[in-house]
C-alpha positions as CSV (number, residue, x, y, z in Angstrom):
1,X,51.8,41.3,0.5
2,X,52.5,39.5,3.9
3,X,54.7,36.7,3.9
4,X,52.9,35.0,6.4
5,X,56.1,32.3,7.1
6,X,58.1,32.7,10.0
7,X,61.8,33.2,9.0
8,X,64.9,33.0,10.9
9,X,67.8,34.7,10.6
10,X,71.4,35.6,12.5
11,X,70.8,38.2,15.3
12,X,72.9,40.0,17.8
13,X,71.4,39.4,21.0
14,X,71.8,40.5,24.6
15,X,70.2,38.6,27.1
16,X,71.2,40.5,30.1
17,X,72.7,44.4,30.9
18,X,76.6,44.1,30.9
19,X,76.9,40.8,29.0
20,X,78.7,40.1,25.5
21,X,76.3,40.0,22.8
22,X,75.6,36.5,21.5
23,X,75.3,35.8,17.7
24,X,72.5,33.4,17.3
25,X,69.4,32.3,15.2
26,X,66.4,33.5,16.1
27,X,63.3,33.1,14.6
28,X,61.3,36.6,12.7
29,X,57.2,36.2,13.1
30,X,55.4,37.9,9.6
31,X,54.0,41.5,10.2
32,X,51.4,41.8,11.9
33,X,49.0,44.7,10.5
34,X,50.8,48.4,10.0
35,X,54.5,46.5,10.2
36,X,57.1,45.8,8.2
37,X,59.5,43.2,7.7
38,X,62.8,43.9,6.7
39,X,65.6,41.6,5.3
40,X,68.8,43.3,7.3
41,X,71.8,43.7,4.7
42,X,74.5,45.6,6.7
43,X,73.5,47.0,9.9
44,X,76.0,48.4,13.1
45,X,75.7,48.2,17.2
46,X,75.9,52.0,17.7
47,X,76.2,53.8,20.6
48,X,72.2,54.2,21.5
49,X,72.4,50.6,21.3
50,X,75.9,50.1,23.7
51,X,73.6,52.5,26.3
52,X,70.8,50.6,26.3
53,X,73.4,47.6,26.8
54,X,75.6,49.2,29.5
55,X,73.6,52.4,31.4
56,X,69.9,53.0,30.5
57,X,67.5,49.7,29.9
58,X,65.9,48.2,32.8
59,X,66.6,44.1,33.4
60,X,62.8,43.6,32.3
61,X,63.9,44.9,28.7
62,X,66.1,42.5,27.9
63,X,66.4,40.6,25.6
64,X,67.2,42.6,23.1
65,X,68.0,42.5,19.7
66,X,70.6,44.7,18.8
67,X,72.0,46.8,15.4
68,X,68.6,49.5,14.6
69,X,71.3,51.4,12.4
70,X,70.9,49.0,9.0
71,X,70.1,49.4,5.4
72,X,67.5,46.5,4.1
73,X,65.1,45.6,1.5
74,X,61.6,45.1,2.6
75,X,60.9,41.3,2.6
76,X,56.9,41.3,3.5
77,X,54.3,43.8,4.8
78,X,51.5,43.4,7.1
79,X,47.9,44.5,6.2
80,X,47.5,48.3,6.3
81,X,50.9,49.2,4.9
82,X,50.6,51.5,1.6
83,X,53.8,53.3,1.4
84,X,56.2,50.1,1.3
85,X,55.7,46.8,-1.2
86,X,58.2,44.0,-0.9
87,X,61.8,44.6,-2.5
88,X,61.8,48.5,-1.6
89,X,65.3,49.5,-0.1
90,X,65.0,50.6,3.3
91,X,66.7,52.3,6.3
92,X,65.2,51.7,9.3
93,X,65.3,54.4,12.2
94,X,65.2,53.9,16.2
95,X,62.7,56.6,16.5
96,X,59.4,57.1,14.1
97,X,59.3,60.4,12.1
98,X,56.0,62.8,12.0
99,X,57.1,64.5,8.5
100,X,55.8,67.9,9.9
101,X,58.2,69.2,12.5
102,X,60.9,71.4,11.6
103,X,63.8,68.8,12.1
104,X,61.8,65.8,10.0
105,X,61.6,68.3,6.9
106,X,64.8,69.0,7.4
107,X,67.5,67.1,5.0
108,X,70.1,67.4,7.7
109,X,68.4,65.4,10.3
110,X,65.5,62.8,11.3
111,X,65.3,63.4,15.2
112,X,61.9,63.9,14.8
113,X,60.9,66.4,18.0
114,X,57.4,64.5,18.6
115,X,59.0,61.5,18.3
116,X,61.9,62.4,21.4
117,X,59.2,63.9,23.5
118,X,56.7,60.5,23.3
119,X,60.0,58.6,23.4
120,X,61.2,60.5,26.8
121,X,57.5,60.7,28.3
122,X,57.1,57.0,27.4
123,X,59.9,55.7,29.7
C-alpha cells in the first residue's frame, strides 16, 4: 500500500565534496513503482559514505543524502512490490543483492559479485 503523502523528515546532507554535513528537513516523495519507503530508526555515516564525501563522487553527485547503513520499518511501498508490506523491519543495503551468486547465499556476506561489477562498470 503506497502512502502517496509526501513526508519530511531529518536528513544528513552534503551539498558539496569536503564540506560538513548539514542536518536539515528535507522532504521524502511516496514510492514510485518497484520502491520502497523506509522510516530510518538508527542509521550511521560509514566509511563508503565519508569516500563518496572526501575522494570518489563527482561535484555533479551532490547533494547527497547520507547514512545507507540503517535499520527501518517499511513506511509505504510503491506498486509492483510483493516481498515488503508496510511495518516490515528492514536493513537497507548500498548495493542490491542477486540471491544466486556465491557471496549473496552466503550468511557471512551480502557484496553481491553482480552487484560490484554493474556498480564499477556503471561509473
Amino acid at each position: 500500500v503506497a502512502n502517496k503523502n509526501v513526508i519530511k523528515c531529518k536528513a544528513a546532507v552534503a551539498w558539496e565534496p569536503n564540506k560538513p554535513l548539514v542536518i536539515e528537513e528535507i522532504e521524502v516523495a511516496p514510492p514510485q513503482a518497484n520502491e520502497v519507503r523506509i522510516k530510518i530508526v538508527a542509521t550511521a555515516v560509514c566509511h563508503t559514505d565519508l569516500y563518496h564525501l572526501y575522494e570518489g563522487m563527482p561535484k555533479d553527485g551532490f547533494p547527497v543524502v547520507l547514512g545507507h547503513e540503517a535499520a527501518g520499518i517499511v513506511e509505504s511501498v510503491g506498486s509492483g512490490v510483493t516481498e515488503f508490506t508496510p511495518g516490515d523491519k528492514v536493513i537497507p543495503l548500498f548495493l542490491s543483492q542477486c540471491r544466486s551468486c556465491l557471496f549473496c547465499k552466503s550468511p557471512k556476506t551480502n557484496h553481491c559479485i553482480k552487484s560490484w561489477s554493474v556498480f564499477i562498470v556503471d561509473t
